[in-house]
N, C-alpha and C positions, 0 to 999 in steps of 0.2 A: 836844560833844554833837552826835550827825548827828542827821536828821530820818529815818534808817532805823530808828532806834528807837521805834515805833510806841506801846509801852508805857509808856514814860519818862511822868513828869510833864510836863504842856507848858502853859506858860502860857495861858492866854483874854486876857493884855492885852499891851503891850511891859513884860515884865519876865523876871529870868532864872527858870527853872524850880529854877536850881540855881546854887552858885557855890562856889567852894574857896577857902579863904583858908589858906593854909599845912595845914596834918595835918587841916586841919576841911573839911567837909564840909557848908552849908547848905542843907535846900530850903524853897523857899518855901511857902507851906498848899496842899496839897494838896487838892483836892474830885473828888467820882465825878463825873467829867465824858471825856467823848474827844473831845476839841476839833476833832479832823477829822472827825468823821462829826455834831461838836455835836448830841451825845447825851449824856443824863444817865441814869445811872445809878437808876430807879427800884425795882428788883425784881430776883428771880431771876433774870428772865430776860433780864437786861441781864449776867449775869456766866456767866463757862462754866460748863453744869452741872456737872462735877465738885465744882465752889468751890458752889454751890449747895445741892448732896446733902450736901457736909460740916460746912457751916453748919446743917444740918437743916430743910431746906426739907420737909415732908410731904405737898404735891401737896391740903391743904385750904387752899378758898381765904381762909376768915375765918383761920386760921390766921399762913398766908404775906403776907396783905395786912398786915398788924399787925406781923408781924415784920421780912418782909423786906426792906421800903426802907431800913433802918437797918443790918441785916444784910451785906445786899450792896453799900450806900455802903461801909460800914465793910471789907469785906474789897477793894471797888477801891481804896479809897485807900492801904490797906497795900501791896496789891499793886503798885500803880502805885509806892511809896515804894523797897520792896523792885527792881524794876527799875531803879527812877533811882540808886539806892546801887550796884547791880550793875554801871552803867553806867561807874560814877566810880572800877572796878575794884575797891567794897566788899561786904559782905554785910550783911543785915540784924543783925548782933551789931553791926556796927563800929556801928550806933546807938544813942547813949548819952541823948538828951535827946529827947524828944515833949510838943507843945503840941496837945492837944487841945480844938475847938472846938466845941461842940454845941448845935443848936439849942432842944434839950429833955434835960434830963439823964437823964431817966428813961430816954434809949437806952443811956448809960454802960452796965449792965452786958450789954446786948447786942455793945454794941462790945467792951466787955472780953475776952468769950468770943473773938471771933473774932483779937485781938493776940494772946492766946495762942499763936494757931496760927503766926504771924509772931515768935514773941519764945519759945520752950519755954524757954529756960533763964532766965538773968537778965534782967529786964525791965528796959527804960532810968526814967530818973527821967522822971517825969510831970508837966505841970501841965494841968489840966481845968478850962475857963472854959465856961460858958455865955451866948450870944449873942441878940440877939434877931432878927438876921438873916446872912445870908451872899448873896455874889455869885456865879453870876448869878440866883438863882429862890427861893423861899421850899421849891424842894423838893429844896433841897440840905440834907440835915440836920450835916453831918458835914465840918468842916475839920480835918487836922494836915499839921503841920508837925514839920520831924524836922532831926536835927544828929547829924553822924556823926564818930568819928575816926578818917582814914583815913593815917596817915602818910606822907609823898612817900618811892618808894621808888629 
């Protein structure tokens, strides 16, 4: 893992972001966070507008405050997942299993919308646990964690 991969998963404490154990591929929970600039991820406009517009961001503000911290968690954390697998020389198919962590379940089918965009074809097996907190702020809504199989080639 170099530290030129800006996008990767990156731990906030000492632990691995990532590890291989033979064909499999572990990451650890992932949360919208970018540990180098320790900034979280609160809104649209923490994530590139492109990923914003496609989420359906509508530029109203009761609209987007409502939706979009759950919205744009949800597509950094894919996305930062999708980089770390691409890192480990896989793609987001080679992920077969997602543990997702929610602070409030009612964002589930907001986050659901946006794995879509991350998973079009076969989506990995699931387990959905709600939490009553997460590390490091209460305004982290959204932890997963992902398992990949990438066989050594």
């Amino acid at each position: 893992m170099s530290s030129a991969n800006t996008g990767i998963a990156q731990p906030l404490a000492r632990y691995a972001a990532w590890r291989r154990a033979g064909d499999f591929i572990f990451l650890s929970g992932v949360i919208a966070v970018d540990p180098a600039a320790k900034r979280i991820v609160r809104g649209y406009d923490d994530i590139p507008a492109e990923a914003a517009t496609l989420l359906g961001r509508t530029g109203e503000f009761s609209s987007d405050i409502k939706e979009g911290p759950i919205l744009a968690q949800s597509w950094a954390v894919l996305d930062s997942i999708r980089q770390t697998v691409e890192s480990a020389g896989g793609q987001m198919s080679d992920v077969f299993k997602l543990v997702q962590y929610f602070r409030n379940l009612d964002h589930f089918p907001h986050y659901s919308r946006v794995r879509k965009l991350f998973f079009p074809g076969e989506p990995p097996a699931s387990t959905v646990v709600e939490v009553s907190a997460m590390l490091p702020t209460p305004e982290i809504l959204i932890e997963v964690e992902a398992t990949a199989y990438l066989p050594l080639r």
